[in-house]
N, C-alpha and C positions, 0 to 999 in steps of 0.2 A: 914681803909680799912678792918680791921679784924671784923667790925659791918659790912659791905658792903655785907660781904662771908657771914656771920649768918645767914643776912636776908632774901638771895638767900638759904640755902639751904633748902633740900628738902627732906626729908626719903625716902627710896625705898617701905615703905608702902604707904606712899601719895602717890606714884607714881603710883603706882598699882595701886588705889585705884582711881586715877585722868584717868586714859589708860583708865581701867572696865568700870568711870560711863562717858567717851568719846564714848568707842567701842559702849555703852549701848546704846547712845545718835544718832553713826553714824544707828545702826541697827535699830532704831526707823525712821529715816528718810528715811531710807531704806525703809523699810517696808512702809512707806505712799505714799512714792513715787512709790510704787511696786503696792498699793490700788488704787491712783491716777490714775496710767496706765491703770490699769486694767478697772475701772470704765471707765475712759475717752474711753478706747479701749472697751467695749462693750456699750456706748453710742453710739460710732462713727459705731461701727460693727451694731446696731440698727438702726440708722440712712441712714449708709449706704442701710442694708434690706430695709426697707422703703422707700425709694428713687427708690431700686432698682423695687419693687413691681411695686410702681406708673408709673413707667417708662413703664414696661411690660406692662403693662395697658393700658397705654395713644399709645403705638406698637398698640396691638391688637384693640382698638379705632382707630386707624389711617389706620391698613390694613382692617379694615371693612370700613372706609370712602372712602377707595380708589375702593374700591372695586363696590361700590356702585356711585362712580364719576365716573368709569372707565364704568361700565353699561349704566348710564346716558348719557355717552359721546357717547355709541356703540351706543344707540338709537335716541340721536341727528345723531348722522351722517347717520343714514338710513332713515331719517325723512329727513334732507337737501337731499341725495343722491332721497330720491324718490320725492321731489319737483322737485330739477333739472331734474330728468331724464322725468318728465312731463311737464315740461316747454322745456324742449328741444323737446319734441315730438311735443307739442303743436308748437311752433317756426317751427320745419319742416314742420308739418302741412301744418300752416297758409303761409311757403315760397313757397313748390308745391302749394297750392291755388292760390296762386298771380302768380307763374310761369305758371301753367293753364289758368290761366284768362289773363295775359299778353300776353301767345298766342294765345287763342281767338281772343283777341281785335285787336293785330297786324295781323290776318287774314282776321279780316274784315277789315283793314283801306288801304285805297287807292285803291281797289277791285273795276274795274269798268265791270260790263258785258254789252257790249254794242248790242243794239238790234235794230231793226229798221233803220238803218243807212249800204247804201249799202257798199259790203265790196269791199276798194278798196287796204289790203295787211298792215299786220302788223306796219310799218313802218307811215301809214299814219291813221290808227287805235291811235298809239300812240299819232301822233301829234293833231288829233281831242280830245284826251282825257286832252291835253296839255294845248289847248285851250281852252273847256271848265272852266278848273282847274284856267286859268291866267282871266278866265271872273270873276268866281269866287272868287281866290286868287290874286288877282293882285300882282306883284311883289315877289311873293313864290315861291319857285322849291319844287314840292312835287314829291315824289317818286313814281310812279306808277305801277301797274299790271293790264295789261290787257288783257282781254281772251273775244275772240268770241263765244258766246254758239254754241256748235259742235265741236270748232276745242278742242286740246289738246297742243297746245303749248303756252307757256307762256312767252311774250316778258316784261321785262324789260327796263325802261328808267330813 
């Protein structure tokens, strides 16, 4: 036991001397570790700048695209707006045309002026025109207007 203790023990010089070139060893590691960081943290602070650049960038790229979509879009839409708004003209147009002409055509249709044919009173004016109408249309009810040249009144059947 007394060779056990021997070979454990340890001068307070060694000790000293083992702490020193410990402390030496932790301050080294320190220190690389301190370079490490530093390096790592202005790579990563570079990296970061750089990023951050491209990014502004790729903003100001993006609010001029929009800029220029948002224009394009203003001039699309006055380009549709003024087709519609000449198609719809057009369309009203061509619907008073056809409402024009539709009453025309319903002005002259079933319009008889009858002439030559003594008058013997409204009533039998219609039915003569009746007649005609069933020689002609057999079996049709056509709506008639008839008026006497001179008179002003206008009988319905």
């Amino acid at each position: 036991m007394a060779k056990e203790n021997s070979a454990k023990e340890i001068t307070l010089s060694d000790l000293y001397a083992l702490m020193t070139e410990n402390q030496q060893k932790m301050e080294e590691r320190q220190q690389n570790l301190e370079e490490t960081v530093l390096e790592s943290s202005a790579d990563l602070a570079k990296k970061i700048e750089d990023s951050t650049v491209a990014l502004m960038k790729r903003i100001e790229t993006v609010e001029e695209e929009q800029l220029t979509i948002r224009h394009d879009f203003e001039k699309h839409v006055e380009d549709v707006n003024s087709v519609v708004n000449v198609f719809r003209e057009d369309v009203a147009e061509q619907i008073r045309e056809e409402i024009l002409e539709f009453e025309r055509r319903k002005q002259r249709q079933n319009k008889f002026i009858i002439f030559g044919v003594d008058e013997k009173g409204d009533n039998e004016d219609v039915k003569f025109v009746e007649k005609l109408l069933n020689n002609i249309c057999p079996g049709q009810k056509i709506k008639t207007d008839v008026t006497r040249i001179g008179k002003r009144e206008v009988r319905n059947s």
